[in-house]
N, C-alpha and C positions, 0 to 999 in steps of 0.2 A: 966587614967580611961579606961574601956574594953567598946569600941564600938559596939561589937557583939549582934544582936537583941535577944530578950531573946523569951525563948519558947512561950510568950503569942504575942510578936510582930510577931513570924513568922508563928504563925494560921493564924492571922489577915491575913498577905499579901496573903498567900496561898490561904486563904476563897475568897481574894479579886480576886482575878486571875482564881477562880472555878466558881464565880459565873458572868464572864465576861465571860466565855467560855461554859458555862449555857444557858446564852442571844446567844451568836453565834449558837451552837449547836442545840438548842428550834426554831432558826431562828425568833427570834422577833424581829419584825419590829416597829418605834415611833408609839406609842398612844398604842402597846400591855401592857398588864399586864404580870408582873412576878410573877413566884411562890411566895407566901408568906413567910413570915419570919422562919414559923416553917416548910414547905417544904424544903426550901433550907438548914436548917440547918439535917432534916433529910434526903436528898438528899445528903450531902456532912459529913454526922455526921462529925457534931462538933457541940458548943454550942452555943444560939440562941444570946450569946453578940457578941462572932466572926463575926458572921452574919449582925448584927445591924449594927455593926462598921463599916465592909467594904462596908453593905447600904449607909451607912452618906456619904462615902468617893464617891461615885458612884455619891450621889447625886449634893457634893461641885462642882466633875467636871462636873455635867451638862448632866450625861449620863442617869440620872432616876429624876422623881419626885414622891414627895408622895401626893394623894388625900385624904383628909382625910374622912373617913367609904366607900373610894372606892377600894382604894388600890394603890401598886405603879405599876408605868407604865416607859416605853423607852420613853426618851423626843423628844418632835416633834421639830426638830433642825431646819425647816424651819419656829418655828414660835420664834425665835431667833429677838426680839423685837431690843436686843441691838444692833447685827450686822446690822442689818436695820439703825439706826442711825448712828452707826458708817461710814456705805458706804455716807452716803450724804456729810462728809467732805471729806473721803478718797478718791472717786470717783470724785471730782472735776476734778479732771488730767482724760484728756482724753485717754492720752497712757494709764495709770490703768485700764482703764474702755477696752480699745481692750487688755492688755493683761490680764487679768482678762477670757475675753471673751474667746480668742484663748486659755486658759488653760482649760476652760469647754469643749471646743468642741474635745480638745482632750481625756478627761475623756471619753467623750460621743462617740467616734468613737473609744476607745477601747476598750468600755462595747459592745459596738455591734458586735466588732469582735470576744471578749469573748463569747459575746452570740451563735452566729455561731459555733463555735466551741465546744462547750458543746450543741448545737441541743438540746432543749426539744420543740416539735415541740407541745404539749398538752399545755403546761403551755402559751405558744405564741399567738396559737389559742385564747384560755382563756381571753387572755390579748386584743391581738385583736377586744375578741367580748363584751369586757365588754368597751374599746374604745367607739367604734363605737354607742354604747346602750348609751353613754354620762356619762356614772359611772365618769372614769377618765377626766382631761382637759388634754392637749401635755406636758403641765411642768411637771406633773402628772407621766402622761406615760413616758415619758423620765428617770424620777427617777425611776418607776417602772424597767425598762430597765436596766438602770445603776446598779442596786441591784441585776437584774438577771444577771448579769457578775461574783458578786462574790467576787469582791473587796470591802470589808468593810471599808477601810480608802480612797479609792476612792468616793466612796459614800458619805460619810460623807465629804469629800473637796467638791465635786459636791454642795451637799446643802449648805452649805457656800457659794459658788462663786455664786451661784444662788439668794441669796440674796442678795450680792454685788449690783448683776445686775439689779435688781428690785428698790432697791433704789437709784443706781448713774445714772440708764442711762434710756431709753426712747427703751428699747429691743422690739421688738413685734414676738408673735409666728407668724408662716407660716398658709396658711387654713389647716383645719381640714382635708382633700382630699390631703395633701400633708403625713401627718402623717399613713394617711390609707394607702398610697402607703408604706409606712415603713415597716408598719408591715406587711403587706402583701407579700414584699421581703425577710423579716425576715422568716414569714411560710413557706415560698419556699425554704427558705436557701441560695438564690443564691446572693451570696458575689457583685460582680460586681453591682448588680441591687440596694444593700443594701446601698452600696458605692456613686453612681450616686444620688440618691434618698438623702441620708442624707445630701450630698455635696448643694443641692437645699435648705435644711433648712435653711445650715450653712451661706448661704450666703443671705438670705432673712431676715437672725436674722442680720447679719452684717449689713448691707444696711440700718439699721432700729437705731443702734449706733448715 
């Protein structure tokens, strides 16, 4: 028998793979809303079952939900109920729980280096002062961060390992005057101070294991 996907399987996948680079491109972050169904189908012309389909598929893995008369949205991957339960067995083992840890901090110390080096020195500020005003909490800001790096499958490991951490271990952020100093190094740019500074988190979070 001919295995070759037929012309209606390979819209689908296509639609599927458009409307993923949609989300990237839109730069939607969990809890945005996507175009809707007849947007995206006239954004990508093709027809509104192609679309449906490759919805349904978005949603099995976990990367959208639908509200019903609200519309669908990017799902909020830190509020991932089951991996919470899951860490309370997994996370017994104490190595799991430090290398669990040392693999976030590495996430987190090459988002900032990422950050550095693409300088947007506005969007920082921004972040900075909407910090400080108490909008964000440090987990908060930290994911915020991590996302301004640019790594999208970083990111989303980040939040995972972040709930690990929440549910197996006894983690505590640093004070709030230590995260100021962060961002504060970040607006400056100055790599060394960024470095010294995070290094003070990473070991305040460990001490705390």
């Amino acid at each position: 028998m001919n295995n070759v996907p037929g012309p209606k399987s390979r819209v689908y996948e296509e639609t599927l793979q458009q409307i993923r680079l949609i989300i990237k491109k839109d730069g939607l972050l969990p809890g945005d809303k996507i175009p809707s169904e007849r947007e995206l189908a006239d954004r990508l012309n093709v027809g509104r079952s192609s679309v449906r389909e490759a919805l349904r598929a978005l949603e099995l893995l976990g990367i959208i939900e639908t509200k019903r008369g609200e519309g669908t949205f990017i799902k909020d991957f830190s509020e991932n109920h089951l991996v919470s339960v899951l860490g309370l067995f997994v996370l017994e083992d104490s190595k799991a729980i430090e290398d669990i840890f040392e693999m976030s901090v590495l996430i987190e110390k090459d988002a900032l280096m990422k950050i550095l080096q693409s300088f947007d020195k506005k969007k920082l500020i921004q972040l900075d002062q909407d910090f400080r005003k108490g909008i964000n909490n440090p987990q908060e800001l930290m994911g915020k961060l991590i996302h301004m790096g640019g790594n999208h499958l970083l990111f989303r490991t980040w939040l995972v390992l972040a709930d690990y951490l929440k549910a197996g271990s006894k983690l505590k952020e640093p004070p709030i005057p230590i995260y100021e100093e962060l961002m504060s190094a970040l607006v400056l740019n100055n790599r060394n101070l960024v470095l010294q500074v995070y290094e003070r988190i990473s070991k305040y979070k460990n001490l705390s294991l």
